[in-house]
N, C-alpha and C positions, 0 to 999 in steps of 0.2 A: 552354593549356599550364601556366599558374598553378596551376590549381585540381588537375592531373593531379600535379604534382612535391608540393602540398601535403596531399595523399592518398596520398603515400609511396613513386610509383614516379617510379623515374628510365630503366627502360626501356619503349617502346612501340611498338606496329605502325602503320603509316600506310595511308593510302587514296589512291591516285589521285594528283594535282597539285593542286587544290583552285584551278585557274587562276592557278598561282606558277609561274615558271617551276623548272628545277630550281636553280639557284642560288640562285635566293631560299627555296624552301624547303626547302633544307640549312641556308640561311643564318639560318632559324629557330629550327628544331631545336638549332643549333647555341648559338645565344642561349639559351635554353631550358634549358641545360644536359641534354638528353634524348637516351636514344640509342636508335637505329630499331632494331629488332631483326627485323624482317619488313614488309614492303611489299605492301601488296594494290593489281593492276591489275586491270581487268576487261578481258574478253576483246578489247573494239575497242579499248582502249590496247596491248595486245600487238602486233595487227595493223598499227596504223597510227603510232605512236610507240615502240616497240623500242627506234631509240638516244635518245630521252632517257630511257625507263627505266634503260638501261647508265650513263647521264650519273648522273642521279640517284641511283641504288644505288650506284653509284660514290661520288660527293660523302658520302651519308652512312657509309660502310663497311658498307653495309646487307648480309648475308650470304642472305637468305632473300628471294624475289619469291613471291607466293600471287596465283593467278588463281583468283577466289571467284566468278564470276558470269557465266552468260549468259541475257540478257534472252530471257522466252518464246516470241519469236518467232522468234528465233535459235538454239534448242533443236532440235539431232539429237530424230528423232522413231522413231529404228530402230538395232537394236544396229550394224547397214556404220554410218550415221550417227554415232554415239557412236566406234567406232571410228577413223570420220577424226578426231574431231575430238579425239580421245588420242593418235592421229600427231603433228598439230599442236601440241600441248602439248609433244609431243617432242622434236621438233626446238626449242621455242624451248628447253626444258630444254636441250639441248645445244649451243645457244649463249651461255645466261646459264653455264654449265657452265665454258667458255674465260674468265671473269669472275672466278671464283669463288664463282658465286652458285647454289645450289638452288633449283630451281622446284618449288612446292609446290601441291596440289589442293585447297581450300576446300568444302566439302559445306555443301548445305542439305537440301532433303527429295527433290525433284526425281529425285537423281540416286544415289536408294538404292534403288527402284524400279525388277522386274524380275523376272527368272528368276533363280536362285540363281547367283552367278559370271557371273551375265551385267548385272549393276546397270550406271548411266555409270558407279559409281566402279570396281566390280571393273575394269571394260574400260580406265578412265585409271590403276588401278593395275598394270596386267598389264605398262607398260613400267616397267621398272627404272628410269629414269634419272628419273622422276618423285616425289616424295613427298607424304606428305597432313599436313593442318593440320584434324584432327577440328573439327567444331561441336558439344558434347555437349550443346547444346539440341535441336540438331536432329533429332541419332541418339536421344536421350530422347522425342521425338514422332512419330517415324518409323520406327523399329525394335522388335521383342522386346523385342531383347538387344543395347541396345549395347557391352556387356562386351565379348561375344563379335566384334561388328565391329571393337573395338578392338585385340581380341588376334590376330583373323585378319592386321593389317595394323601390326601393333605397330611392325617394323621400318621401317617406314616413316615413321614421325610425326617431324617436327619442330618441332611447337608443338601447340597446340591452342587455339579459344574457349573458357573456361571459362564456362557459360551455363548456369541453372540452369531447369525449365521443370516445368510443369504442364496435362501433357495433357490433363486433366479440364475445364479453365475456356475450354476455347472456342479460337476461330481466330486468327490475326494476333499480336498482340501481347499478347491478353490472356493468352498461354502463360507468357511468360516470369516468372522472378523473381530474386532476388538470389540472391546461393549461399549454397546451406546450406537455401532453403527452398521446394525444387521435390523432385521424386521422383527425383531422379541418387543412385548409388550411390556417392557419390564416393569412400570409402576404397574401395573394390573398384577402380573405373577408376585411382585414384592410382597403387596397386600394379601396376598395368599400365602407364602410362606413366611410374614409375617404373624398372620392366624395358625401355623403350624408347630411342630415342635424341634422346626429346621435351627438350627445353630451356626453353621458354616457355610459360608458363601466362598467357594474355590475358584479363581480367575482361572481360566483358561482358556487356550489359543491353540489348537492342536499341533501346528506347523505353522508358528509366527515366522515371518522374518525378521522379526523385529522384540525381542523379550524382555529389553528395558519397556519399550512404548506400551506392548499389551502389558506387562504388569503394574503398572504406573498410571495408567489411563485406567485401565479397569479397576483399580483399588479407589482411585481418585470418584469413577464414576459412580462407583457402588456406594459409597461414604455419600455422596452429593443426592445419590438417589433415595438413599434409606431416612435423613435426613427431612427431603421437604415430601415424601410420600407415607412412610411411617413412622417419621418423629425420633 
């Protein structure tokens, strides 16, 4: 949390419990001088711990819960499949909803994949009560156009990974890079989730070697881009 506050931000997204309960890890954050600004559960913490996520979101005034992830073998294999499983996002959406809190859709590559309007994301965005937290690494190695997916669902976003990526150099991890030096069109996506109701722009590197330079460069770049692109 040091190294994050002296790389210039004071707000951040969190992941899971990290085996704290939730008081002790508000009561970090807290120390930390940092504030949560989105919380990623994955899908068996939704199912099986619901009220400590209320506890938790709660304790840090956290306004935004993002379910980013379900393991491969847990994966709807069929658009009924996909379907239930955007119900269920629904209903918890509408009870973190009685909270205060938005539940948000997290994309990887997975769940862009499909018939047109028929992707997992179109099917988990088709309820309203649901919102999305773009990966624009991911949509940059998975799509055309992610302009264009960005804009279909613009009203939707409440954050976004900001992730910069290079489809050309191979699988895993050797995609990624810092921002500013992958193939993202970012003034073009800026102006778009500048017309949106996105808030948060989250640097990330999946597997930096490097975590001073991606967070420093990419805070640095983001400030310099938002600046001379939307003011």
């Amino acid at each position: 949390m040091d190294l994050i506050r002296a790389c210039g931000f004071a707000d951040v997204e969190t992941i899971g419990f990290h085996d704290l309960s939730p008081q002790n890890m508000a009561r970090q954050f807290a120390q930390a001088g940092l504030t949560v600004r989105s919380a990623h559960f994955d899908w068996e913490e939704f199912e099986t711990r619901f009220d400590d996520i209320l506890t938790l979101l709660d304790l840090l005034n956290c306004p935004v819960a993002v379910m980013p992830w379900l393991a491969p073998q847990t994966r709807p294999d069929s658009v009924a499949g996909w379907r239930s499983a955007a119900d269920r996002l629904s209903d918890w959406a509408a009870r973190l909803a009685g909270h205060g809190v938005r539940l948000a859709y997290h994309n990887h590559d997975f769940d862009l994949v499909g018939p047109a309007r028929e992707t997992p994301l179109d099917l988990i965005l088709a309820h309203n009560t649901l919102h999305w937290q773009p990966d624009i690494g991911w949509l940059a190695v998975s799509v055309p156009d992610p302009a264009a997916v960005l804009q279909r669902y613009a009203g939707r976003i409440v954050s976004v990974h900001a992730k910069d990526a290079e489809p050309a150099a191979g699988q895993g991890d050797d995609r990624w890079r810092n921002l500013g030096r992958g193939v993202v069109d970012w003034p073009r996506l800026l102006r778009i989730l500048n017309d949106s109701p996105c808030s948060d722009l989250f640097v990330e590197h999946d597997e930096t070697p490097n975590h001073v330079e991606t967070l420093r460069t990419g805070r640095e770049f983001l400030l310099d881009q938002m600046s001379s692109e939307v003011g």
